[in-house]
Steps between C-alpha positions, in 0.01 A plus 500: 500500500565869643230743494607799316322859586332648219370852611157511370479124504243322723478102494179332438305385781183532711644846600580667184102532440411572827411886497583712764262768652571842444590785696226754464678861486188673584305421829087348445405753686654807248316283255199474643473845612573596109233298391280683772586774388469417091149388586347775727689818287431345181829644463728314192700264604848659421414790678405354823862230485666814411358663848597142660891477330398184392537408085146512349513190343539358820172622651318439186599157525377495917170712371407237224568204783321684748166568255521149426534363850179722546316358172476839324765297234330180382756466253777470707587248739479562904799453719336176621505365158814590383640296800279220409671495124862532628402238735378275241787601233748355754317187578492433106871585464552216762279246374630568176820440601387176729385366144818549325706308763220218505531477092884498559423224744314303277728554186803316723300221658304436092927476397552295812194251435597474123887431554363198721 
């Protein structure tokens, strides 16, 4: 049977989940040095990225990592942690899917054993 090229079409396998890492658009160190800055001005936030030419919901997103990297957010995960989930996330995709092949398994050999 002949492959056919769908555009838009990506067969299923290991690496149709597998994300790939993004290209950041804006250096760490523009970030960090607007989340300096947002911290010793006390300047808003959209002021400061405006200074920078980067979007503000950009560094708003780096300033809330960066406060809770530092533990001035409690409520929001560190960068350690959030590594740790999507870490843990992929290991239960896998041994979800290590379960459904092993039920598969045991479906055949149950058919097997019973047409015996």
């Amino acid at each position: 049977m002949a492959e056919t090229s769908i555009p838009g079409f990506r067969p299923w396998g290991e690496e149709a989940f597998r994300l790939m890492a993004r290209h950041r658009k804006y250096p760490r160190e523009l970030l960090d040095r607007g989340a300096r800055l947002v911290f010793e001005s006390e300047r808003p936030i959209a002021h400061v990225a405006r200074d920078l030419g980067v979007p503000s919901e950009t560094l708003r997103k780096y300033v809330r990592q960066v406060e809770a990297d530092e533990g001035l957010r409690p409520d929001l995960p560190t960068s350690e942690e959030r590594e740790e989930i999507k870490a843990l996330r992929e290991e239960v995709y896998e041994l979800r899917r290590a379960n459904e092949i092993l039920e598969a398994a045991w479906v055949f050999f149950a058919i097997e054993l019973d047409a015996d």
